[in-house]
N, C-alpha and C positions, 0 to 999 in steps of 0.2 A: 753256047759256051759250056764246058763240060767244066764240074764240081773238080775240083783234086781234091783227092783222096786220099786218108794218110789211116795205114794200119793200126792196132791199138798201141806197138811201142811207141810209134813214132809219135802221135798224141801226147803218152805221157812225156815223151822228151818236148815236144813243141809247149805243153801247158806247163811244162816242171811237178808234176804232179806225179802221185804214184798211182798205180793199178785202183787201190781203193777209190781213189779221190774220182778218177775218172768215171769209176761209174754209178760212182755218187753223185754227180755230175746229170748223169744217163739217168738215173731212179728220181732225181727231183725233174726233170724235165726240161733241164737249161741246153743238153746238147742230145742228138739221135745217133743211134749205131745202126750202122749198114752192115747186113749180114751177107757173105761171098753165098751167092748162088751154087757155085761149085764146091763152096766146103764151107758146110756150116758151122767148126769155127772158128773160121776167122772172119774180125771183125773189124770193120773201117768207120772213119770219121770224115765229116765234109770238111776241109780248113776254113772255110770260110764259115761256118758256126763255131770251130774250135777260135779263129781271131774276134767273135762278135763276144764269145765267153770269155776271151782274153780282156777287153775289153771293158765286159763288168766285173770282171774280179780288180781288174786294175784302178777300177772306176772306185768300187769299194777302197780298197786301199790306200788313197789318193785322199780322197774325200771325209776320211774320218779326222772330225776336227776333235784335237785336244780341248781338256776344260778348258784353258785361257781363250781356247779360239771360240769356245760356246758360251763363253762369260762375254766375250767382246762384239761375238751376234747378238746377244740377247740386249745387251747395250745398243747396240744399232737400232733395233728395231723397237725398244724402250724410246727410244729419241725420236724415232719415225711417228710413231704412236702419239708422242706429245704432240710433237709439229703439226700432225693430223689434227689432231686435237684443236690446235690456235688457226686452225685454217692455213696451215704452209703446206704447199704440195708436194711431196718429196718422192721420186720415182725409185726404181728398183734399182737402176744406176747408181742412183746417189748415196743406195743405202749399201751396194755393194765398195763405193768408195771408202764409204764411213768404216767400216769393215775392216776392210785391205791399210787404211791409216791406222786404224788401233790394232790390229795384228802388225804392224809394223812398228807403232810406238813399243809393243810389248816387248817385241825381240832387241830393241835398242835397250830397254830398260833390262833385258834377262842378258844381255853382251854384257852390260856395264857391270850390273851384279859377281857376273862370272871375270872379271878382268881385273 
């Protein structure tokens, strides 16, 4: 299977990112530039590290919980903790249940607020 390969503009169009960003990118060590044999410079990207980068940036993105969402972990796993405590076994399911209800409670509670 051969890599496709996508030059530096086309990177910064496939990432959304500008010149800088790319190869800031490249200096922390999150994606490799391929240097043309025939002319050194230009410079190419593998896509398939440019979609693995896509990937953690979007990963970051995605995942960054608001305070109410870190108040309503920290509650989960406060409850887990007690239950441990009293001898209740409670799995990582359960606590991601516990979770997904109170960020759900919150948003009904921040709908009504705002209605």
């Amino acid at each position: 299977m051969i890599d496709e390969m996508l030059d530096t503009q086309q990177a910064m169009s496939y990432l959304g990112v500008k010149r800088t960003r790319l190869y800031k990118y490249v200096q922390q060590g999150k994606i490799k530039i391929y240097k043309s044999k025939s002319n050194a410079k230009l410079s190419y990207f593998k896509k398939i590290e440019l979609d693995e980068l896509r990937g953690f940036v979007e990963a970051q993105e995605i995942h960054q919980p608001r305070a109410d969402e870190m108040a309503d972990l920290l509650t989960a796993v406060a409850i887990s903790e007690n239950e441990k405590a009293n001898g209740v076994r409670i799995t990582q399911t359960d606590i991601k249940k516990m979770i997904a209800e109170m960020v759900a409670e919150h948003r009904v509670k921040q709908q009504q607020i705002s209605a």
